[in-house]
N, C-alpha and C positions, 0 to 999 in steps of 0.2 A: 485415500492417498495411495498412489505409486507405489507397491511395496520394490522396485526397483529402483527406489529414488531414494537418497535421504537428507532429509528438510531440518534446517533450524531457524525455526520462528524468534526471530529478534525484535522485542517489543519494552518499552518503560512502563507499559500500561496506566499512562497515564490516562488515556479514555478507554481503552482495552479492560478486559476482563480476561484471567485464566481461566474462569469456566469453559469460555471456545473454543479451549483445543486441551480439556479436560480430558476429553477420550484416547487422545494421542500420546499423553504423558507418558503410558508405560510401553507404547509402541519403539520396536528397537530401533527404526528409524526416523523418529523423530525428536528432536534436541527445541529445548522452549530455554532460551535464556533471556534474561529480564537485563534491558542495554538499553543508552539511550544515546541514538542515531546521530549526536553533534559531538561526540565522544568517538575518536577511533574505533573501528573496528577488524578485530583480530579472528581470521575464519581461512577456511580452503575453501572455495565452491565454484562452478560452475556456470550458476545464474541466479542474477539478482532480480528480486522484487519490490522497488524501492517506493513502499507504500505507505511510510511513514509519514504524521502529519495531522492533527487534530481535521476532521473535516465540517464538524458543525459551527455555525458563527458562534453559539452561544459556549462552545467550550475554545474558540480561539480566540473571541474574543473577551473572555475572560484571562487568555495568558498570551497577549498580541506579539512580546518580544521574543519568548519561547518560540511562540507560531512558526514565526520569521527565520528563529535559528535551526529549525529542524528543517522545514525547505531550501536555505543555504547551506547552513556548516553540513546537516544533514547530508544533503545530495553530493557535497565534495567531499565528503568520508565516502560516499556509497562509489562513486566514480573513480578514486582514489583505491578502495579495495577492489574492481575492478581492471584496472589498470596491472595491479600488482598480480593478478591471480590470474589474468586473461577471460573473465566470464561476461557473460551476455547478460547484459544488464536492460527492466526494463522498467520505464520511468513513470508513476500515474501522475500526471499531471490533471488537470479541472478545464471543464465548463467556463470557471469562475475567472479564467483568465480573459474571459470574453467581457468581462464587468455588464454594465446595462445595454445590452446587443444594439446598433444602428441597425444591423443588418439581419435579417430573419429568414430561412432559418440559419444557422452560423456556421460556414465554412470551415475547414481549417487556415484557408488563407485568409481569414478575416483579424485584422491584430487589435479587436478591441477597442473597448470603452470604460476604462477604468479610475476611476477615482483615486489616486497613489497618495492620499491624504485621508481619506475614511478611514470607517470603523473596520471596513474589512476588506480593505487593502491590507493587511498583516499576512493574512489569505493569499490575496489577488495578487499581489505584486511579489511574494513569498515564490508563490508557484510558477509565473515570470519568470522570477530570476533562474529558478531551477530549472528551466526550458533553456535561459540562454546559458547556464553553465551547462549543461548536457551537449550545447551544439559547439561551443569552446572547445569541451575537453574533444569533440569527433576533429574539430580543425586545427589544435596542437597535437593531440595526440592520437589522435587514427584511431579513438575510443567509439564504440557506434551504438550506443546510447538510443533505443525504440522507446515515443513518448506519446503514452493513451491520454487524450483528456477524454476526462470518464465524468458524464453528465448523471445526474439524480441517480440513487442507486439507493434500492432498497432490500428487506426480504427478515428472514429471521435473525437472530442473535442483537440487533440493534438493541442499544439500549434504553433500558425506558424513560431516563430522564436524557433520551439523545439531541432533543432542540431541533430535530427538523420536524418537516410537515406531515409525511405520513406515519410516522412514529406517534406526534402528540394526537393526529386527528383519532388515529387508531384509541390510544392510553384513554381522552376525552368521550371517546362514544363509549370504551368498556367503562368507564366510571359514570356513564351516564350523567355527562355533563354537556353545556351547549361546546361545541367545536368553536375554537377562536377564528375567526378570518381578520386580516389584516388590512388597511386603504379598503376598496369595493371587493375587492374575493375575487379581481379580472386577472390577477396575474396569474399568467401560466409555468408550466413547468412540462417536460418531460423524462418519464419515471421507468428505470431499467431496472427487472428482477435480479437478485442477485447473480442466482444462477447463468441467467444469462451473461452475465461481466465478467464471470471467473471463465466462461467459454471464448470468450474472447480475450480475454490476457494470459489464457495459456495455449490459443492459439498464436496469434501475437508473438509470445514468446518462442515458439516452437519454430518459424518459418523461418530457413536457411538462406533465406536471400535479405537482405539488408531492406531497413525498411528508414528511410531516410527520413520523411515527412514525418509532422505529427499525425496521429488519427485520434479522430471522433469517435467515443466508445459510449453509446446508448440508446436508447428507442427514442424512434421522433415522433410518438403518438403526441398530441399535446394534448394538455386542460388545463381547464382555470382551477384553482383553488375553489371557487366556490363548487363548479362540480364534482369536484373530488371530495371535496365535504358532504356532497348529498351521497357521494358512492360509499363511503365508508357508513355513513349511517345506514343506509339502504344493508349492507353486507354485515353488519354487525348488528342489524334487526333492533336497531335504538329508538326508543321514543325522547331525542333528543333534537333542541335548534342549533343556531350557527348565532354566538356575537360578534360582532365589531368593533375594532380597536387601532389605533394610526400603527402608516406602516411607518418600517426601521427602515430607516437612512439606506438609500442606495440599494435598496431592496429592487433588480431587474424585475421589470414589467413580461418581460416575454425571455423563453430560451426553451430553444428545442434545436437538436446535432442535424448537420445534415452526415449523413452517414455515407455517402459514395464512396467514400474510400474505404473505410472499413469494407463494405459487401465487396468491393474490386481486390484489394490488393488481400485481403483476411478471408475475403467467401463468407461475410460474417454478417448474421441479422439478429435481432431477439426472437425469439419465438416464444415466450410467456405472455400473455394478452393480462391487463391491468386490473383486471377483476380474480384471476387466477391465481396471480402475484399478490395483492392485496387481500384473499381468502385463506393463504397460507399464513401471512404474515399478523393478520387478525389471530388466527388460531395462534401462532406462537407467542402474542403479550393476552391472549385469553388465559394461556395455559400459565404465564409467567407473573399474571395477576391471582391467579386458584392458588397457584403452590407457595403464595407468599415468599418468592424469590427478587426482593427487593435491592438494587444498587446501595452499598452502605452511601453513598454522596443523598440519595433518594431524603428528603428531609419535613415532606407533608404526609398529611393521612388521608389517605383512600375512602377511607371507612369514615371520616368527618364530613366528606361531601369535598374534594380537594384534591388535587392531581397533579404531581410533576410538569406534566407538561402546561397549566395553565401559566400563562405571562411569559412563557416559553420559547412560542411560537418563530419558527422561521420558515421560508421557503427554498431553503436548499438543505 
């Protein structure tokens, strides 16, 4: 962190954990207050990082109305203390606003194929509305509002009962179980190191020229799911297979950014290659499985032959 800078992390933790910014707590500049983003907020700052927002299906869609009100009420508190304060605010928006792609790979001029009646449209049409409240508040109120859709993102701190793909494939190979795949294992994804995302949202945020459009923030390598099942096994040295089980409703067949604009207007690409990415992030649920550092929501046994992430499974 900045020692030039001072940060106050605003979180309900409702999928958060304090442990993540455990190390910071006694740092002088930085302030952790526990708020929740559909609730006014009362602060001085700067610049805002309006990151709020369950992003796995299997925790939004377990609290759909919530979901909803922290990407609307949410985002018009976050705009609202912008307005008030004059800060530069910057907005992450989703992938997921693309719903099941027509178009491959997905523009940012591309507006979608969304289901606004699914299980995760709470999501999808969530994160919608909060693209068009961001471009409202620039054209009532001269608010300039920068909105990242940030495609698959992974790395360490995820948690272990997080519900997406390379979380549980990872959780499943260390407990030495078969990998679940979902329909045939053809759907693809493409998968952004964390570190890479935070280099482009704090450049993103940094550049003094207004940045109008949305951008696409992720790596366009693609693969199917079934590959990325043989890679984690391969990398986590398993004598484990892969089952099959139907996929969930509305589950996108294909999604990968096209990134021009990010490299043009940001100068910005990934540079972590997916085995790299996925060797760090093994070690951190290896090390997080040894120290017996389980989520209290965590509710099966490891050591029964049984793992959070089985019946879990999603692809974003």
């Amino acid at each position: 962190m900045d020692q030039k800078q001072y940060v106050i992390c605003l979180d309900n933790l409702s999928t958060g954990s304090i442990e993540n910014v455990a190390c910071l707590l006694e740092a002088p500049n930085f302030e952790f207050i526990q708020h929740d983003v559909t609730l006014p907020i009362q602060a001085e700052v700067d610049e805002i990082y309006n990151l709020a927002c369950p992003a796995s299906p299997l925790h939004y869609q377990r609290e759909p109305v919530e979901t909803l009100r922290t990407s609307v009420v949410g985002t018009m508190n976050v705009l609202e203390l912008a307005l008030r304060t004059g800060a530069r605010v910057l907005h992450a928006s989703t992938s997921e606003i693309y719903g099941d792609p027509e178009q491959h790979p997905q523009p940012e001029s591309y507006s979608g194929n969304v289901n606004p009646i699914g299980v995760r449209a709470c999501y999808n049409e969530g994160k919608r509305c909060a693209e068009t409240l961001c471009f409202d508040y620039r054209r009532r109120h001269g608010l300039k509002p920068r909105i990242a859709r940030i495609f698959n993102t992974y790395g360490p701190n995820m948690r272990i009962d997080d519900g997406r793909v390379i979380s549980n494939f990872i959780v499943q190979a260390l407990c030495s179980e078969p990998i679940t795949l979902y329909g045939d294992g053809q759907q693809s994804r493409s998968f952004c190191f964390v570190d890479d995302m935070i280099d482009a949202l704090t450049c993103m945020m940094s550049l003094s020229c207004d940045i109008v459009e949305p951008v696409n923030l992720g790596n366009p390598t693609e693969i199917s799911m079934a590959d990325l099942a043989q890679r984690v096994i391969q990398l986590t040295d398993s004598d484990i297979g892969t089952r099959h089980e139907s996929a969930p409703p509305d589950d996108p067949r294909r999604r990968r950014p096209c990134i021009d604009r990010a490299r043009s207007v940001l100068g910005w690409e990934p540079a972590t290659d997916l085995d790299q990415g996925l060797t760090v992030t093994i070690d951190y649920f290896r090390d997080l499985l040894r120290c017996g550092r389980m989520d209290a929501e965590r509710t099966t046994d490891v050591a029964a032959g049984t793992s959070p992430a089985s019946g879990m499974l999603r692809y974003d």
